[in-house]
N, C-alpha and C positions, 0 to 999 in steps of 0.2 A: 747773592751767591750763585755759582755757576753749577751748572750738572754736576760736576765733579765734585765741588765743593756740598752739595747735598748729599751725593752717592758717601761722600766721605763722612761726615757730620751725621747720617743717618745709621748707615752698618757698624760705625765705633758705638752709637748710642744703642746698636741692638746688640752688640759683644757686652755689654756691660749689664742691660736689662732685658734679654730678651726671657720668654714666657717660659717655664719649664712644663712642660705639658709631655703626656704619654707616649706620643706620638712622634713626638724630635731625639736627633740625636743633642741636639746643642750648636749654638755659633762655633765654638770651639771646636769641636768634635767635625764639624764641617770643616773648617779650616787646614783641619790634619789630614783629610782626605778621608775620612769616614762617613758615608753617604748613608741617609734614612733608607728604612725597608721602604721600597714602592705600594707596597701591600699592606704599611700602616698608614702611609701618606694617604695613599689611595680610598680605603676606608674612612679614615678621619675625615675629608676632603667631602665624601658622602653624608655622612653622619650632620656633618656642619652647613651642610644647607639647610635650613628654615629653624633652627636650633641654637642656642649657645653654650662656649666650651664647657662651663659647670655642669651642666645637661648634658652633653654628651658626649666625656668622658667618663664617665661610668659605664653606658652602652661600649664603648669601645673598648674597656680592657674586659668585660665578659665576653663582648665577642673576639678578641685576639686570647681569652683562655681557653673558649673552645672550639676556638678554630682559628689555631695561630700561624696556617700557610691559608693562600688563597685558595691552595688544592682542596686543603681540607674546608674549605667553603663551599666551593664549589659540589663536593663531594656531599651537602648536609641535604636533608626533605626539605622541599619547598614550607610546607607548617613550619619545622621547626624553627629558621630563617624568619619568618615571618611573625613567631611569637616572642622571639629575641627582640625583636624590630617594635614591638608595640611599646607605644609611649614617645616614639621618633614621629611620628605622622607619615604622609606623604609613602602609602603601601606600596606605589608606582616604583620609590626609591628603591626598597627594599626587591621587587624585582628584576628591576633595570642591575643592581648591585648581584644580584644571581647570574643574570646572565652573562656582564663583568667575567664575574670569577668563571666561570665555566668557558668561558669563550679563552680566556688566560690560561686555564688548565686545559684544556683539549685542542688548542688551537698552536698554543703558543709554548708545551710544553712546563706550562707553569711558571712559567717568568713572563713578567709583564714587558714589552717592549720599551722601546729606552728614547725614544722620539715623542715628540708632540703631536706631530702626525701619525705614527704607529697607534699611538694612545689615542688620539680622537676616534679613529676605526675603529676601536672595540663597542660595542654595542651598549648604549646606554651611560658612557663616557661622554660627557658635553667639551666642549674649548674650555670653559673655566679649569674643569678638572684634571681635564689633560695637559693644560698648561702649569697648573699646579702640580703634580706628580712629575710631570720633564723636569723644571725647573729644582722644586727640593731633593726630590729622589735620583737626578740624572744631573743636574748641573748644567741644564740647556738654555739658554737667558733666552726664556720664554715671556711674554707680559703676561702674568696673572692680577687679574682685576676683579676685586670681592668688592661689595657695600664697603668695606672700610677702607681699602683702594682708591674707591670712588671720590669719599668723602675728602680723603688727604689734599688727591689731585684739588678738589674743587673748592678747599682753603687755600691749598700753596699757592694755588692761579686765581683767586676768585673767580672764579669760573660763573656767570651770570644765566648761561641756559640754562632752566630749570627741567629736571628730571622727569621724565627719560629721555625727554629729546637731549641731554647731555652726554649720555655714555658714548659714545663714538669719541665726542670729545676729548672726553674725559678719558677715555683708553689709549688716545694718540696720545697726550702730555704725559700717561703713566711710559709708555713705551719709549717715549723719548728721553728714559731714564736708565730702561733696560742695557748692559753692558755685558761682557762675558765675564768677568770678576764676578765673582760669589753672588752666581742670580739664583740660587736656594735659598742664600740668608739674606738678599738684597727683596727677594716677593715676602721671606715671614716678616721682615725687621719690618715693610710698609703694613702689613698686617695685623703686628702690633701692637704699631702707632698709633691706628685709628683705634684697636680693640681699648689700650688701655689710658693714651693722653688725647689724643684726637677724635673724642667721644661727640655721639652723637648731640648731647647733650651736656652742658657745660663743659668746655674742652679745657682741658689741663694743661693752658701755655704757658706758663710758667716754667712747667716739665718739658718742653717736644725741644728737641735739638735743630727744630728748624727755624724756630721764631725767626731768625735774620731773614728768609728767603718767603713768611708769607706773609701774602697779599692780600688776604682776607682778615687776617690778623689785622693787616695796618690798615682794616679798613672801618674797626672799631667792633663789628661783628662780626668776628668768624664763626659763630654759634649758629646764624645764619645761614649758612654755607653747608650742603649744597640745597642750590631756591629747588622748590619744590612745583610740581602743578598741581592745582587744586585737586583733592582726593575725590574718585566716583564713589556715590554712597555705597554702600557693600548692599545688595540684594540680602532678601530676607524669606528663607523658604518654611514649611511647613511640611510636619511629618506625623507620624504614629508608630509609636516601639512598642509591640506586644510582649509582655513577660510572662510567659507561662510556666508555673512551675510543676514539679513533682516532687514532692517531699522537699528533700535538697537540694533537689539537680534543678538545673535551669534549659529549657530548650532553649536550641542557637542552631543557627542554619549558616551554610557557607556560601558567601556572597559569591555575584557571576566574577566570572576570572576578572574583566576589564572594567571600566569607569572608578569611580570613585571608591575605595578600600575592597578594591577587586581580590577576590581570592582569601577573604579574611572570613574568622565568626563571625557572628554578630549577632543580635535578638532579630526575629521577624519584625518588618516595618513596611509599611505601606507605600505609595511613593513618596515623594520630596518634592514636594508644589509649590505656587504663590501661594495660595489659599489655603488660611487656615482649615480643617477639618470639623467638622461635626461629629457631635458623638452616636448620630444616629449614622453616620458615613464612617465612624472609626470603627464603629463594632460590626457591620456589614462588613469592611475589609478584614477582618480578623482571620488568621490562619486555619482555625478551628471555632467549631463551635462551645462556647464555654461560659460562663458570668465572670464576664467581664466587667472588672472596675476599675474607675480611676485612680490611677495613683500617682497623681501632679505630673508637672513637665519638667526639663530639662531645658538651657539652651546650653550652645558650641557652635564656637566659630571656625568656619575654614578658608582658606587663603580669599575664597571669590566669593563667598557667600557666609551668612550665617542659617542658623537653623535652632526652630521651635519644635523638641519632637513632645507630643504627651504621651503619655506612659499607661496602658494598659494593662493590667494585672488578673492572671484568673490560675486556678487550680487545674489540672486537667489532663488528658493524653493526648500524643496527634504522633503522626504517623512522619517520617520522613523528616525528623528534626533530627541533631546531636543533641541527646541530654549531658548536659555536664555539669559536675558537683559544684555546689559555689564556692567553696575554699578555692577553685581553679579556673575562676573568671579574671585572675586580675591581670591575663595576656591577652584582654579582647584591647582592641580600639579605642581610645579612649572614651568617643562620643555614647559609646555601646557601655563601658564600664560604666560613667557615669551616670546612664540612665538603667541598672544594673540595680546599683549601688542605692540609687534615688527610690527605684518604684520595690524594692524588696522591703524599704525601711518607712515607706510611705502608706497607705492606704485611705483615700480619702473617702 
């Protein structure tokens, strides 16, 4: 099959299946000249980093009900933005997505710019993003290349470098596809392809309207495809989450603005080490002084590491915490809900 004949064989296969999701107007609806909001693309596009759409459509129509301009995002307390946001991960997002809206509303009069380049200048806008919002939102035949981009590319070409030294690759053979015909529905329909036939995992060839033109397919395993380099073991850190109560209320303290769930609640915790802790070094660190007891551990994983925190538990007062009720923990962090949830119901 030639370029042409994919571009073609592709956008007819996504006029007929493409995903109804919250966030789109429609292949249709695009074809008549009715372009998506850039401020639900834009959002969604956020949301959908380290997430999938079942997951994170829910967060997105709360958040476009109460705050369905970017102004009105912009215009929200940092907390509140940020208690919306628990349950998504990655708190960095949730800021970067602040500064976004505010930079769009104060900067730009509240409309998002309509270029690739406009859009990557906004702060906390990466190329992926910004080429995805030109591209759906503006009609700019931009190459937007997600994981399931990736993957297509590196079935239809068997593509043999193994990941990451491929994306370069793998971003030229998507862009050699790019046209100025409907590059909004030409970036979703490859998006998906991978999402819903071109699975990570048993790919549904049967379904994909490309089978004529891949290469991996006709090579017996495109389930293979894209090779991989062997995975670095993920590190393994060690920690201490103190729960102190008051009757009800649970004390939480607000994390420093930057690093790792900068600017969130979360229970007092000790550092985040190699080394596991002692209980004679967990209750030394303790916030306050109190009878402290264990109340088992927790683990949670995050993108570069995982993490053993145990769980300390005692009665008591301390000074310089936020007490808050527990009916109204369930907008902590997750790492923090769960060890919450664990050392309240626990007492060893």
């Amino acid at each position: 099959m030639t370029p042409e004949q994919i571009r073609h064989s592709l956008l007819s296969w996504y006029d007929a299946h493409a995903r109804d999701l919250p966030w789109r107007t429609g292949p249709a609806a695009g074809q008549g000249g009715v372009r998506s909001d850039p401020y639900r693309v834009w959002l969604s596009e956020v949301m959908l980093q380290q997430t999938t759409v079942p997951h994170a459509a829910p967060y997105f129509l709360k958040f476009t009900a109460r705050w369905p301009t970017v102004s009105d995002l912009a215009a929200a307390p940092d907390d509140e933005v940020m208690a919306a946001w628990a349950g998504l991960g990655y708190y960095a997002r949730a800021r970067n997505l602040l500064a976004c809206a505010r930079a769009v509303a104060n900067e730009h009069g509240g409309v998002f710019p309509d270029t690739e380049a406009a859009l990557r200048a906004l702060p906390g806008l990466g190329p992926y993003t910004a080429a995805a919002v030109a591209a759906i939102a503006f009609d700019e035949a931009t190459n937007v290349v997600d994981g399931n981009v990736e993957r297509v590319m590196a079935r239809l070409f068997a593509v043999e470098t193994p990941l990451p030294a491929a994306k370069p690759e793998l971003k030229a053979l998507a862009a050699a596809l790019v046209r100025d015909e409907r590059p909004g529905d030409w970036a979703q329909a490859l998006m998906d392809l991978g999402a819903t036939v071109c699975r990570p995992r048993s790919p549904l060839c049967d379904r994909c309207p490309l089978t004529g033109a891949c290469a991996g397919l006709a090579t017996g395993a495109p389930e293979t495809y894209p090779r991989k380099s062997a995975k670095a073991v993920r590190p393994r850190r060690h920690g201490v989450a103190y729960i102190l109560t008051r009757g009800e209320a649970v004390a939480l303290v607000r994390r420093p603005p930057k690093g790792l769930l900068g600017g969130m609640l979360g229970l007092p915790t000790s550092d985040w080490r190699a080394a596991p802790w002692s209980d004679e070094e967990a209750r030394a660190d303790a916030p306050v002084q109190a009878r402290w007891r264990s109340a088992g551990e927790v683990e949670h994983v995050f993108t570069h590491f995982s993490l053993t925190l145990r769980l300390l538990r005692a009665e008591g007062e301390a000074e310089g915490v936020i007490w808050t009720a527990r009916r109204d923990i369930e907008a902590l962090p997750s790492v923090f809900l769960k060890a919450v949830r664990a050392g309240l119901s626990n007492l060893l």
